[in-house]
C-alpha positions as a Markdown table, in Angstrom:
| # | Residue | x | y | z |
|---|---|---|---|---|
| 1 | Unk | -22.8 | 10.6 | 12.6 |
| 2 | Unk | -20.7 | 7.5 | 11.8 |
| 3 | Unk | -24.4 | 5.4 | 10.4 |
| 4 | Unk | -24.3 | 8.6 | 8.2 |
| 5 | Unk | -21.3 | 8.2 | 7.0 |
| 6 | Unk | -21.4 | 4.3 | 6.7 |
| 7 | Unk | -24.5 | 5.3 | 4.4 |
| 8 | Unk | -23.0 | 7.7 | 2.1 |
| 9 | Unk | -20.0 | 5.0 | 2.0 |
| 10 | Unk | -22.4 | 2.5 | 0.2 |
| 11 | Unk | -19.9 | -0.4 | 1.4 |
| 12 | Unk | -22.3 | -3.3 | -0.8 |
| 13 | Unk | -21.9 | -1.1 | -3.7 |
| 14 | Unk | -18.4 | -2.0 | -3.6 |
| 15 | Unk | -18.7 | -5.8 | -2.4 |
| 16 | Unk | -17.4 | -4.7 | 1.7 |
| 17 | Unk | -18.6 | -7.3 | 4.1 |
| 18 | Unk | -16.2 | -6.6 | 6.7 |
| 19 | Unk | -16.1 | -3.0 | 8.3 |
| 20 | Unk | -15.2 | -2.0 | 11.8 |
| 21 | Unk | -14.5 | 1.0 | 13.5 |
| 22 | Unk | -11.2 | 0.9 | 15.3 |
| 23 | Unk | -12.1 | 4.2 | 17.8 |
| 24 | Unk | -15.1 | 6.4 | 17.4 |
| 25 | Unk | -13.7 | 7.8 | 14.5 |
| 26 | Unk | -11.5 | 5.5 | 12.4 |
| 27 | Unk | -13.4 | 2.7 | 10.2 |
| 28 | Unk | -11.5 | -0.2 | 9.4 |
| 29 | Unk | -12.2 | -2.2 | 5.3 |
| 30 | Unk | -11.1 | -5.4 | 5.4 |
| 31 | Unk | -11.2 | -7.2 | 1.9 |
| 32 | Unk | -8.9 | -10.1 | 0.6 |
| 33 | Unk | -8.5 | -10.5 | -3.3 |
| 34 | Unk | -10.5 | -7.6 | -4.3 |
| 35 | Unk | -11.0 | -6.0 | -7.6 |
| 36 | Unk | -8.5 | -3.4 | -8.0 |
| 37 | Unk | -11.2 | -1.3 | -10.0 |
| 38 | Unk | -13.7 | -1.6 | -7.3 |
| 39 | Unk | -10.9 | -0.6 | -4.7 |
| 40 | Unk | -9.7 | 2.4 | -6.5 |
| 41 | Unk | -13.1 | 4.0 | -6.5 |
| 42 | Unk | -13.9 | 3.5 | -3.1 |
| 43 | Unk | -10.5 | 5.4 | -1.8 |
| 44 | Unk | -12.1 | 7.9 | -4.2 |
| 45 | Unk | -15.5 | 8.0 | -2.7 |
| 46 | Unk | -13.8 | 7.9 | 0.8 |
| 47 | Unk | -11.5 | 11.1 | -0.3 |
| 48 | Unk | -14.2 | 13.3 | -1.0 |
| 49 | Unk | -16.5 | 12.3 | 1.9 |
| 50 | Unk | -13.6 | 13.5 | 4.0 |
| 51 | Unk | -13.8 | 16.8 | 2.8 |
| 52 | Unk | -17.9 | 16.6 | 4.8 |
| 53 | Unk | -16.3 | 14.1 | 8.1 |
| 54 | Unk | -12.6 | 15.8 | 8.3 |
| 55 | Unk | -12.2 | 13.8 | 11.6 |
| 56 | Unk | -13.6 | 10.7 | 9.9 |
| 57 | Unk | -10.7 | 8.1 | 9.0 |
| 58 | Unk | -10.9 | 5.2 | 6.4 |
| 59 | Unk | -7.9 | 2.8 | 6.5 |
| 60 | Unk | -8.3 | 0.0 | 4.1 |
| 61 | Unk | -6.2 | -3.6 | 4.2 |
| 62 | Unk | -6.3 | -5.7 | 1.4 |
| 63 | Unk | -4.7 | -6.9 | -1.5 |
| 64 | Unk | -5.5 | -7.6 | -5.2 |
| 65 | Unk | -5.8 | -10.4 | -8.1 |
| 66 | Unk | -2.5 | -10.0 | -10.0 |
| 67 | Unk | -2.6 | -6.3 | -11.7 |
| 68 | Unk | 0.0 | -3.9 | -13.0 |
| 69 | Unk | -0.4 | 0.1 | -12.1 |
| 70 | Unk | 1.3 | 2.8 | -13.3 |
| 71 | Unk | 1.8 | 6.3 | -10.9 |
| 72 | Unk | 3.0 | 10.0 | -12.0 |
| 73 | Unk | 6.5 | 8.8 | -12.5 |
| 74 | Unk | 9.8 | 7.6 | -11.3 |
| 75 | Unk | 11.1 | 8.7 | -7.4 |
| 76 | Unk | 13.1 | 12.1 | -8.2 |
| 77 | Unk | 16.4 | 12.2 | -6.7 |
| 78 | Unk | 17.5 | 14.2 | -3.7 |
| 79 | Unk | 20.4 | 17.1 | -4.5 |
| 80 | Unk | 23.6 | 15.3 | -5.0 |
| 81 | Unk | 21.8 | 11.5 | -5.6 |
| 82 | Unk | 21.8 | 9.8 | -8.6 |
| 83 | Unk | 18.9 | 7.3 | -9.3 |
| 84 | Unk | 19.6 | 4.8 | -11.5 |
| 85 | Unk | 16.1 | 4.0 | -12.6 |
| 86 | Unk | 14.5 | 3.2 | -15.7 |
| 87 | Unk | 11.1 | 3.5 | -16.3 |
| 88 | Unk | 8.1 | 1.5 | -18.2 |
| 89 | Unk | 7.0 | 2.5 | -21.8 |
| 90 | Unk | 3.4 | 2.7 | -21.5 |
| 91 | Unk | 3.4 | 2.2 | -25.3 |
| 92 | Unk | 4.0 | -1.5 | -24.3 |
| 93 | Unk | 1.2 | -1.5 | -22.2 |
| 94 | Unk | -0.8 | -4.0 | -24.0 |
| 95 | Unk | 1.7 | -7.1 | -24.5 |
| 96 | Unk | 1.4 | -6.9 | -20.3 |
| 97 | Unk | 0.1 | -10.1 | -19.1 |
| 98 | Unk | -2.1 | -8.7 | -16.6 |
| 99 | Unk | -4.2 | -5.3 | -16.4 |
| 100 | Unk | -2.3 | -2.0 | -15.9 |
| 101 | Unk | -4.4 | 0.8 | -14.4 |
| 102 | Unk | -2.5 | 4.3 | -14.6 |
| 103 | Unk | -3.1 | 6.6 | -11.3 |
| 104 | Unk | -2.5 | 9.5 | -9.3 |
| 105 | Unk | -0.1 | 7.9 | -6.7 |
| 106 | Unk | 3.7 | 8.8 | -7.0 |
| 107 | Unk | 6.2 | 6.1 | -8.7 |
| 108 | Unk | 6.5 | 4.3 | -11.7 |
| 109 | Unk | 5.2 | 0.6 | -13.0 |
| 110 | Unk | 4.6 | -1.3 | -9.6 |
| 111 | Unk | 2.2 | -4.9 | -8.9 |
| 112 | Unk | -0.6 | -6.1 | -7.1 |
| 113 | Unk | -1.1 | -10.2 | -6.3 |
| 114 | Unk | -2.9 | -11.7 | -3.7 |
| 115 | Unk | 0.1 | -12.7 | -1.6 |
| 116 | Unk | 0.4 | -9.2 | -0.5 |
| 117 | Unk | -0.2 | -7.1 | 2.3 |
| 118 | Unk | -1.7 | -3.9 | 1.3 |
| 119 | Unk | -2.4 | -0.6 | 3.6 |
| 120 | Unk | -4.7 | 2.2 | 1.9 |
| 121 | Unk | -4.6 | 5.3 | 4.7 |
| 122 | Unk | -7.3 | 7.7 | 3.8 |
| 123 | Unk | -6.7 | 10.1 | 6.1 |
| 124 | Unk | -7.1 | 14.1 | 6.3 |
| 125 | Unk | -3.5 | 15.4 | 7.0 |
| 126 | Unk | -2.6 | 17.6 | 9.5 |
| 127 | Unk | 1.3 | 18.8 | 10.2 |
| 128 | Unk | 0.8 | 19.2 | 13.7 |
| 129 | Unk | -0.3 | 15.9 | 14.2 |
| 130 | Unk | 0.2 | 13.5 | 11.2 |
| 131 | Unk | 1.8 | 14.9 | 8.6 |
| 132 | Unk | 2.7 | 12.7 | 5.0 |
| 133 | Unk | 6.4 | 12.5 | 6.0 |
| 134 | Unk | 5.7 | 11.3 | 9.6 |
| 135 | Unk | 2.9 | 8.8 | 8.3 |
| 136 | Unk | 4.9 | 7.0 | 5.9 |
| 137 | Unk | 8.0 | 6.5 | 8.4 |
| 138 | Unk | 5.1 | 5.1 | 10.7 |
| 139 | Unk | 3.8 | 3.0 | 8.1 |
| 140 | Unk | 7.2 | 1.7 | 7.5 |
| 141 | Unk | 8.2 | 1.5 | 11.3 |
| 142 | Unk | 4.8 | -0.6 | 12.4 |
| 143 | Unk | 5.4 | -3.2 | 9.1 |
| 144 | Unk | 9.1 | -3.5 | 10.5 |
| 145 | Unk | 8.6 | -4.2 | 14.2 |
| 146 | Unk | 6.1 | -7.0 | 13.1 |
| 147 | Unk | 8.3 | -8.4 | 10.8 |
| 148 | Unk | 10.8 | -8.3 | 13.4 |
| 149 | Unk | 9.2 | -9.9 | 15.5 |
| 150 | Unk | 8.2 | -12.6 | 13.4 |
| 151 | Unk | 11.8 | -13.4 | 13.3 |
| 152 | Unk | 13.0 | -11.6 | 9.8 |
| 153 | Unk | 16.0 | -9.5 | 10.3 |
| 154 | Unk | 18.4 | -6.8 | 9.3 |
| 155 | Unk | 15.2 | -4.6 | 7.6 |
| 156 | Unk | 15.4 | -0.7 | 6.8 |
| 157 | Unk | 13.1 | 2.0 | 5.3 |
| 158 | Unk | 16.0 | 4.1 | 5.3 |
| 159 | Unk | 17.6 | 3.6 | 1.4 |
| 160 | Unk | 17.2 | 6.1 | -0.6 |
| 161 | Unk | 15.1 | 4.0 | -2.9 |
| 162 | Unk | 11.9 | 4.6 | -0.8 |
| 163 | Unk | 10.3 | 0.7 | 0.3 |
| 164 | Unk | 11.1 | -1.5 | 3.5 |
| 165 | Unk | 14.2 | -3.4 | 2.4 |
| 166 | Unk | 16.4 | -6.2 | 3.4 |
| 167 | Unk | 19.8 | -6.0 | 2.0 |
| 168 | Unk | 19.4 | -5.4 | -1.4 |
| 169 | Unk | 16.0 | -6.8 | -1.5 |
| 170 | Unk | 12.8 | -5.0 | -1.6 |
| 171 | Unk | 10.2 | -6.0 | 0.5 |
| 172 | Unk | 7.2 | -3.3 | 0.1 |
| 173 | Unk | 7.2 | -0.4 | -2.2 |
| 174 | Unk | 5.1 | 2.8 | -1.0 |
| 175 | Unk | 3.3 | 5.0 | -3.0 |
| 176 | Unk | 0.7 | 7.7 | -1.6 |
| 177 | Unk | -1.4 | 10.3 | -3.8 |
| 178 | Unk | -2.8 | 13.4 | -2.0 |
| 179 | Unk | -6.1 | 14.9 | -2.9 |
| 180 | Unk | -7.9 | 17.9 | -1.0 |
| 181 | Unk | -5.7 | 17.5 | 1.4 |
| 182 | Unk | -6.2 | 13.5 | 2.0 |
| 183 | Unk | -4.0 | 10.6 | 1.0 |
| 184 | Unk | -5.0 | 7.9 | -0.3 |
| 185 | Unk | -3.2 | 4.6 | -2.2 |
| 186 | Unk | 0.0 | 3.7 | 0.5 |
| 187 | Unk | 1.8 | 0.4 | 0.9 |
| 188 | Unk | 1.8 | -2.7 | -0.9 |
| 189 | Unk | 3.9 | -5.4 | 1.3 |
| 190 | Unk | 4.8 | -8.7 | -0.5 |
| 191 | Unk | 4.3 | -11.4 | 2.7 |
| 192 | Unk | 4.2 | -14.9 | -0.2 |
| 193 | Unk | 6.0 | -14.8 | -2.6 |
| 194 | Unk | 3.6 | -15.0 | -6.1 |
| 195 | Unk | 5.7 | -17.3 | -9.0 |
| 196 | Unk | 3.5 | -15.9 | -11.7 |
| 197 | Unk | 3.8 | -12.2 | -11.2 |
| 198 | Unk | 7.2 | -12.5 | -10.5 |
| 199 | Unk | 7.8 | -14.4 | -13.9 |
| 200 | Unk | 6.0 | -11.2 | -15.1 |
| 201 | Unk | 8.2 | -8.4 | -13.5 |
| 202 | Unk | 11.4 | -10.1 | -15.8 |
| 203 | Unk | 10.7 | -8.9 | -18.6 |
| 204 | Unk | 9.5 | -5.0 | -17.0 |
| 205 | Unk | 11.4 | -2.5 | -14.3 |
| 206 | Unk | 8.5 | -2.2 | -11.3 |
| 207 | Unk | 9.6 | 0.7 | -9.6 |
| 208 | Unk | 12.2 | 1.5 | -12.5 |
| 209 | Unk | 14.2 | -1.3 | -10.6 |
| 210 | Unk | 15.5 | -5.0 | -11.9 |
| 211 | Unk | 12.9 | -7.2 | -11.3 |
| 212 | Unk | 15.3 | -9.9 | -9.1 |
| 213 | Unk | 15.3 | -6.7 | -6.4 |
| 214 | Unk | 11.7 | -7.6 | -5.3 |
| 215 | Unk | 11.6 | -10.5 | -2.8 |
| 216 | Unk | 8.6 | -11.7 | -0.2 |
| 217 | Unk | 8.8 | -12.5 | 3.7 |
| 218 | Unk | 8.2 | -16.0 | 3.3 |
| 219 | Unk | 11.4 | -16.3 | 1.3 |
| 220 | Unk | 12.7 | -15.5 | 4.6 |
| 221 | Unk | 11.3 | -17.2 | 7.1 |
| 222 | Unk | 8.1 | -19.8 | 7.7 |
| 223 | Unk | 4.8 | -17.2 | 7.9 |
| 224 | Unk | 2.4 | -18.0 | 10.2 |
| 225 | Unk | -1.2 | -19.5 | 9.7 |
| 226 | Unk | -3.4 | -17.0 | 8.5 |
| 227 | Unk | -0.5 | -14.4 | 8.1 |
| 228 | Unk | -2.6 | -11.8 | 6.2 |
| 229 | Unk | -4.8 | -11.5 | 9.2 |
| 230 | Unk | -2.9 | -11.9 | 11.8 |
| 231 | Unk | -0.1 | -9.1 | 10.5 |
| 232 | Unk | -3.9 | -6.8 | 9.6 |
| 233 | Unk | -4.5 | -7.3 | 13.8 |
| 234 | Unk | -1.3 | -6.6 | 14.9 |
| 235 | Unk | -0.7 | -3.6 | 12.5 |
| 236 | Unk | -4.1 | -1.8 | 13.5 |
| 237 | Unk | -3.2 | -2.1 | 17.2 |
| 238 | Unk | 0.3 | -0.3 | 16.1 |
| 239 | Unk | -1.7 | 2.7 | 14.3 |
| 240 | Unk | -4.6 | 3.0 | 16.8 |
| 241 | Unk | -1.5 | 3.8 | 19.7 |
| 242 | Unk | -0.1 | 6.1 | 17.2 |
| 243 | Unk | -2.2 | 8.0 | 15.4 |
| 244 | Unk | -4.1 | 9.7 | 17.7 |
């Protein structure tokens, strides 16, 4: 069942080398610097294969050359909130100076660079078990204890900005689209800090915020050798206890 499913997959069709299953049923993508085009149509093709493998999983970790997207809009604000946000005009798309790709996730103008940790869950939902509001808090929770660990402090998921924060800086930004019942985009953690994209973000709100919000790990403490990988390991060993 899972060679069937590796077939219908076509992995070299989207430049995968590196696939693993983390239990019988969960498949692991593993691709550094990856065309964001390419990536997006894989989550696709993995979305509607789930609809034939419900119990199959597909958890992607990997990160982009510098690109701009664009979701369904701004985070709404709870009854009594105010959210002082202030989105991108699109009609200013072009003077960007890196691609923009507009998509189904939730959120406004947010970026992709190759300093980043990114998590792409696509995984069938099911209340009982794993429902969207218990996933993200999980997603959140396993990023935080590594980082923790690591030796950077003080961080919370819960402001009401959704995103892992410390202080008043924003760390990762989350943003998860749901299709037949399967989500699919996620979490976008800045580990290095990227000069150029951040140059960028001045002159744009990502996430409707002030670009000087957004800061990276390393601007915290020294990151390990081969800190993409080794927070990838140590992440997957957090889901694959918790998502059973």
């Amino acid at each position: 069942m899972n060679q069937q499913f590796l077939n219908l997959l076509e992995p070299e069709k989207f430049q995968i080398e590196n696939l693993d299953w983390l239990d019988e049923r969960t498949l692991v993508v593993t691709k550094w610097n990856w065309d964001y085009s390419l990536a997006l149509e894989f989550q696709r093709r993995c979305v509607n294969l789930l609809s034939d493998f419900p119990r199959n999983r597909v958890l992607i970790c990997c990160n982009h050359p510098r690109v701009f997207t664009h979701g369904r809009g701004l985070q709404k604000p709870r009854k009594g909130e105010v959210l002082e946000l202030k989105d991108f005009d699109l009609s200013k798309k072009d003077s960007l100076p890196f691609p923009l790709h507009e998509i189904e996730r939730g959120g406004g103008l947010t970026f992709h660079h190759p300093g980043q940790f990114i998590f792409y869950p696509i995984v069938k939902l099911n209340p009982a078990a794993l429902s969207l509001s218990k996933m993200i808090d999980e997603i959140f929770l396993y990023s935080r204890e590594i980082l923790e660990d690591w030796g950077v402090s003080e961080l919370s998921s819960e402001n009401k900005l959704l995103g892992l924060w410390r202080g008043n800086k924003k760390l990762a930004s989350m943003g998860i689209a749901i299709e037949k019942l399967t989500t699919f985009h996620g979490m976008a953690l800045n580990l290095f800090w990227d000069e150029e994209m951040m140059s960028a973000l001045r002159a744009i709100n990502p996430c409707g915020l002030e670009a000087s919000t957004y800061s990276s790990v390393d601007q915290f403490i020294s990151l390990p050798e081969n800190a993409l990988d080794k927070f990838r390991d140590q992440f997957l060993q957090k889901v694959q206890h918790g998502w059973k």
